[in-house]
VMD Tcl script that draws the C-alpha trace (Angstrom):
set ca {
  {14.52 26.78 -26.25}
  {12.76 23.68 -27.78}
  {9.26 24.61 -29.61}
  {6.56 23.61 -27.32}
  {4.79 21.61 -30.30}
  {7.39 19.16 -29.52}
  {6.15 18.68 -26.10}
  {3.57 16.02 -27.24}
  {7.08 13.86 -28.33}
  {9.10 14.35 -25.29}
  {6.90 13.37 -22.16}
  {9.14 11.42 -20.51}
  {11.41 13.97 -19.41}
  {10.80 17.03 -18.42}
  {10.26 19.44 -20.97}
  {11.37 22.55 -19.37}
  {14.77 21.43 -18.82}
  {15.57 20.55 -22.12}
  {18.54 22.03 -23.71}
  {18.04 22.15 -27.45}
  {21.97 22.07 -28.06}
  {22.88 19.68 -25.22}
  {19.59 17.48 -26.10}
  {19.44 17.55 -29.20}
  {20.20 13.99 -30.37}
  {17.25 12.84 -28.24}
  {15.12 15.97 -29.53}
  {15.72 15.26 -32.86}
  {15.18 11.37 -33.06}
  {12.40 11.52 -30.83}
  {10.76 14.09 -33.14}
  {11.51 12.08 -36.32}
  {10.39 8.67 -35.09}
  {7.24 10.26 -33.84}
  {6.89 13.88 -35.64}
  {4.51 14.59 -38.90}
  {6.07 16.27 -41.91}
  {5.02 19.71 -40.01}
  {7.64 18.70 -37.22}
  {10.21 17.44 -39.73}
  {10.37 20.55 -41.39}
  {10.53 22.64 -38.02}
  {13.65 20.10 -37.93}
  {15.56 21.11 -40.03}
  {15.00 24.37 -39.74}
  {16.50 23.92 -36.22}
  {19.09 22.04 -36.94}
  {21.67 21.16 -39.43}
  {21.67 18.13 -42.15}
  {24.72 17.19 -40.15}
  {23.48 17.53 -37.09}
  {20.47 15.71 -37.81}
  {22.28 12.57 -39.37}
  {24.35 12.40 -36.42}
  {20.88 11.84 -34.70}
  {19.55 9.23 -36.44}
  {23.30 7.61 -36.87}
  {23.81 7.37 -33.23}
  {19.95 6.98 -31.88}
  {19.63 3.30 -30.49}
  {16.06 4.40 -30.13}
  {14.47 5.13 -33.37}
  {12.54 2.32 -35.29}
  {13.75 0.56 -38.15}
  {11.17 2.54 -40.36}
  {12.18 5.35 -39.53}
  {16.08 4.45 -39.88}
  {15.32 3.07 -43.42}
  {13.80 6.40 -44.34}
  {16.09 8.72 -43.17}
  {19.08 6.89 -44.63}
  {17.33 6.78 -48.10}
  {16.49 10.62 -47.39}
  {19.78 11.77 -46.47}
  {21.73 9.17 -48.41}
  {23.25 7.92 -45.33}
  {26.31 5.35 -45.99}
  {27.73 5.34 -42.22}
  {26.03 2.23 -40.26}
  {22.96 3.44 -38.12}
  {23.15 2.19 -34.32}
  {19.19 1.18 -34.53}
  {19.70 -1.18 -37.93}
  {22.43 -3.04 -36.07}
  {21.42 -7.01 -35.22}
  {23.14 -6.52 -31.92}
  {20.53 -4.20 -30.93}
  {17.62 -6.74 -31.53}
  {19.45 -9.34 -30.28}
  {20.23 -7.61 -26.98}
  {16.50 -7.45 -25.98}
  {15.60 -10.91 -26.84}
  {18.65 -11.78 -23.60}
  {17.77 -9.13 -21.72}
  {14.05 -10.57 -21.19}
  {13.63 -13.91 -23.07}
  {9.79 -14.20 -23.02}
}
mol new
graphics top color blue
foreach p $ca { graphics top sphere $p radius 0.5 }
foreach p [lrange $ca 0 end-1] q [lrange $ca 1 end] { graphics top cylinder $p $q radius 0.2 }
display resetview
């Protein structure tokens, strides 16, 4: 079951059908992009170091702060989907105003 403090992150789904195994890359990048240090700590006692790298590592949705933190944090040497220039780039086709 995910912790209903993290409802306030996740209000565009809804909340009650959240898995927190099947969800949890979108749990846990949500939470971190948008979480306090009082969420980030509920975190990781939730999940895994692995698990949580794999998060921010495959999360196209996280800012760029956020992805610069966490891979200083967690010493992360993979590349992060969200640091990629193809990601940026994409939006500026996708609506070129």
């Amino acid at each position: 079951m995910v912790p209903k403090e993290f409802k306030r992150y996740l209000y565009d789904v809804k909340f009650d059908e959240l898995d927190i195994h099947k969800d949890k890359r979108y749990i846990i990048a949500r939470v971190l992009d948008h979480g306090t240090l009082l969420d980030f700590k509920k975190i990781k006692d939730l999940f895994s170091d692995k698990e949580i790298i794999d998060a921010i590592v495959h999360s196209g949705e996280i800012n760029r702060r956020t992805a610069y933190f966490f891979k200083n944090y967690f010493n992360i040497r993979e590349p992060i989907v969200c640091l990629k220039t193809q990601s940026t780039l994409g939006q500026k086709i996708l609506w070129p105003y």
